[in-house]
C-alpha positions in Angstrom: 97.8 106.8 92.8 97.6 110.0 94.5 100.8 111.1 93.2 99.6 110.7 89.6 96.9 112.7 90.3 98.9 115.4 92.0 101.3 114.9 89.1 98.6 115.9 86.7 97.6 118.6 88.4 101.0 120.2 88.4 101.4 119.3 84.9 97.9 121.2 84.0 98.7 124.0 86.6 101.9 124.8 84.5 99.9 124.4 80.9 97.4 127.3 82.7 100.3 129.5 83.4 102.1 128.9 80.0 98.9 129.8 78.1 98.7 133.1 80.4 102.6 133.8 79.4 101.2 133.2 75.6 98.8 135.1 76.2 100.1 138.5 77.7 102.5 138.2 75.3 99.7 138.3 72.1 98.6 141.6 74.3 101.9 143.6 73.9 102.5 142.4 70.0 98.9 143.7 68.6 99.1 147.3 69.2 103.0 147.3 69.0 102.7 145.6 65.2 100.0 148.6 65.0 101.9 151.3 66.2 104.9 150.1 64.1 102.9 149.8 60.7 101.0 153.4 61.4 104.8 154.9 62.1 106.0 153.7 58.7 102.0 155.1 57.2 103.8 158.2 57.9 106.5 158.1 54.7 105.5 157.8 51.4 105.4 154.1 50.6 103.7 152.1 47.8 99.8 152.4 48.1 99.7 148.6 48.6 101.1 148.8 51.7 98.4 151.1 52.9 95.9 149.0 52.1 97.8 146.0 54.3 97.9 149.1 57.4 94.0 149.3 57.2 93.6 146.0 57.6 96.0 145.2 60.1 95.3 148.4 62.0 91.7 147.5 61.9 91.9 144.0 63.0 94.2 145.6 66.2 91.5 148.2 67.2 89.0 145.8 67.4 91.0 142.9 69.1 92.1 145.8 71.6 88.2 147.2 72.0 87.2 143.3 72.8 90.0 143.4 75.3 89.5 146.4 77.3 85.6 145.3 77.3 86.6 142.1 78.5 88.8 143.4 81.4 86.5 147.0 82.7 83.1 145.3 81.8 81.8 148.5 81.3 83.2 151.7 78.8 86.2 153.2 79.1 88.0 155.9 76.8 90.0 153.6 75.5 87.1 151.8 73.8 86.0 155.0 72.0 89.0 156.0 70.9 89.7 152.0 69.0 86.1 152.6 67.9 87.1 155.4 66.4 90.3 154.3 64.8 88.7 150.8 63.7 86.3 153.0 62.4 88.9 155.4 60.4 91.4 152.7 59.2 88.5 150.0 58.0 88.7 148.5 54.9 85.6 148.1 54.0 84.7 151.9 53.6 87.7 153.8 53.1 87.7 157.0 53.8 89.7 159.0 51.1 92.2 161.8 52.1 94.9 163.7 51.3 98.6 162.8 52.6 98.8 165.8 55.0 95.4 165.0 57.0 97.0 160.9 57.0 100.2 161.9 58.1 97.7 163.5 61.0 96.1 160.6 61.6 98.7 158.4 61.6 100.4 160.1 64.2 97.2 160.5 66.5 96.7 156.4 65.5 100.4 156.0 66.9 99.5 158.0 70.2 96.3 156.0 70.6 98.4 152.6 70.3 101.1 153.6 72.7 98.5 154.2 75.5 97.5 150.9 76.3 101.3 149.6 76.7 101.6 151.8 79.7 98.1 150.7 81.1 99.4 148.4 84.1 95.4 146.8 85.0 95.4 145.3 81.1 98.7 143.6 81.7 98.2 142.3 85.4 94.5 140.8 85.1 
């Protein structure tokens, strides 16, 4: 009976470190989907597909604000600036600017989603 038991526990153990593997993995692909989709902001594309960046982008600042709560439990840069960038690329209130200020803001966007792929504490905890 004991070895069921132990077998269950290894069988749970591995569903734990699976989910983690899932996990980490959902970490790198939301501001790497980000950073991709404010790269290509950059070019002139159908306006469509700007509307589909807010959103997206959006949704990625604030899933990366939750996590970087979640791990420091207190504020951190990295919180204001997704603030800020939740903030800029919401689609709720669009802000209205010319291409030259975007093309700006997309590449400031891209900077701020390329920092937290080379923070090592948000991929170890």
């Amino acid at each position: 009976m004991k070895d069921l038991e132990s077998g269950n526990w290894r069988v749970e153990k591995f569903r734990k470190e699976e989910g983690q593997k899932e996990k980490k993995w959902s970490i790198y692909i939301c501001p790497l989907i980000a950073l991709l989709l404010v790269i290509g902001g950059i070019f002139h594309i159908e306006y469509s597909f700007y509307i589909f960046l807010r959103v997206v982008v959006f949704i990625a600042a604030i899933y990366l604000i939750y996590l970087h709560f979640k791990l420091y439990k207190m504020r951190s840069i990295f919180i204001y600036l997704f603030i800020l960038t939740a903030l800029i690329f919401n689609p709720f209130i669009m802000f209205k600017f010319k291409k030259g200020i975007w093309t700006v803001i997309d590449i400031i966007a891209a900077i701020i989603f390329i920092l937290p792929l080379f923070n090592r504490r948000l991929w170890e905890n």
